[in-house]
C-alpha positions as CSV (number, residue, x, y, z in Angstrom):
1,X,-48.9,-3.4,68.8
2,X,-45.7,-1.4,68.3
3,X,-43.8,-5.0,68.4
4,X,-46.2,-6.7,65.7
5,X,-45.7,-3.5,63.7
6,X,-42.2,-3.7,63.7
7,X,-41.9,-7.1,62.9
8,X,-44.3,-7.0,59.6
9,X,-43.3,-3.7,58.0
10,X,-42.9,-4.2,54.7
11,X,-40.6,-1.9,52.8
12,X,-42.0,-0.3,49.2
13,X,-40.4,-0.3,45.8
14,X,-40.9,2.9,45.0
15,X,-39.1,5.4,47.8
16,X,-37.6,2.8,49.9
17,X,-40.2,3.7,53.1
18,X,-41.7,0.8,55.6
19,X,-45.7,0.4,55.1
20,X,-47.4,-1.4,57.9
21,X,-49.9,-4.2,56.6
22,X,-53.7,-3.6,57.2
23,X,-55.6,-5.8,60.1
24,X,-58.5,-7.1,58.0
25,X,-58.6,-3.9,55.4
26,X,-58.0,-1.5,58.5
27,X,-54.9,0.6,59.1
28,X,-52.8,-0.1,61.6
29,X,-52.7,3.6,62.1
30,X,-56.4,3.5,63.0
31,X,-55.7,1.0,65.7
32,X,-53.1,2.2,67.2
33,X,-55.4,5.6,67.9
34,X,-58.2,3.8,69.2
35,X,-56.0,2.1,71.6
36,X,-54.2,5.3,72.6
37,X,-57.3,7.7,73.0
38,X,-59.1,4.7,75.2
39,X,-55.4,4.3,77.4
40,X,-55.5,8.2,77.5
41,X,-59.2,8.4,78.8
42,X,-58.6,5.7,81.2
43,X,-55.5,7.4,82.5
44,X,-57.1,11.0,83.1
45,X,-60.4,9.7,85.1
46,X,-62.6,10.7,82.2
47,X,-63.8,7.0,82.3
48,X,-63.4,4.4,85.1
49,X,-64.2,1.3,82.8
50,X,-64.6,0.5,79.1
51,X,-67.9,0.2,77.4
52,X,-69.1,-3.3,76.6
53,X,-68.3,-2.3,72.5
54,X,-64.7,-0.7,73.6
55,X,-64.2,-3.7,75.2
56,X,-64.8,-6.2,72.7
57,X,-63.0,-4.2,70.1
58,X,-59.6,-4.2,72.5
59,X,-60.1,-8.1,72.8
60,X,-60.4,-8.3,68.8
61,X,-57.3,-6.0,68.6
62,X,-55.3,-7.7,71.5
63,X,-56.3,-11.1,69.8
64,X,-54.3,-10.2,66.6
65,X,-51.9,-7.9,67.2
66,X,-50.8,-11.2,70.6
67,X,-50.2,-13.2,67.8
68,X,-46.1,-11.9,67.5
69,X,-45.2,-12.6,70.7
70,X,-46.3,-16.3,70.5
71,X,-44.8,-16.4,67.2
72,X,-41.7,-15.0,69.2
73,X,-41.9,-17.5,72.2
74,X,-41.5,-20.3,69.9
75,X,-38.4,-19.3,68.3
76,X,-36.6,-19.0,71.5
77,X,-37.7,-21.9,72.4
C-alpha cells in the first residue's frame, strides 16, 4: 500500500503538498487503518483469524492496491 501510494501521489496547485488519490471514493487514509488495526489485532493474540467480512475486504484491498507492483514487474522487464 505504502508502494502504490507513493507511486500515485499527486501534488496540488495550491500549497505544493502530495494528495493520495481515493480507491473507489475512499481514502487511502481509511485503508491504510483498517489494514493496520487488523495487522495489529492479529499480532497481539486478540484474534487468531480474520472474519469472513475482514477477509474479503483485505482481498478487495490487496486486489487494487497489487496492481503497482505488476505495473512495476513489467517495466523491468
Amino acid at each position: 500500500m505504502l508502494h502504490w501510494a507513493e507511486d500515485n501521489k499527486i501534488r496540488t496547485k495550491r500549497n505544493g503538498d502530495y494528495e493520495i488519490p481515493q480507491r473507489n471514493g475512499v481514502d487511502w487514509k481509511s485503508d491504510f487503518k483498517f489494514v493496520t488495526k487488523l495487522d495489529s489485532m492479529l499480532a497481539d493474540g486478540l484474534d487468531d483469524k480474520l472474519k469472513k467480512k475482514e477477509m474479503k475486504m483485505c482481498n478487495e484491498l490487496y486486489k487494487f492496491y497489487s496492481q503497482i507492483y505488476i505495473k512495476d514487474i513489467l517495466r523491468k522487464k
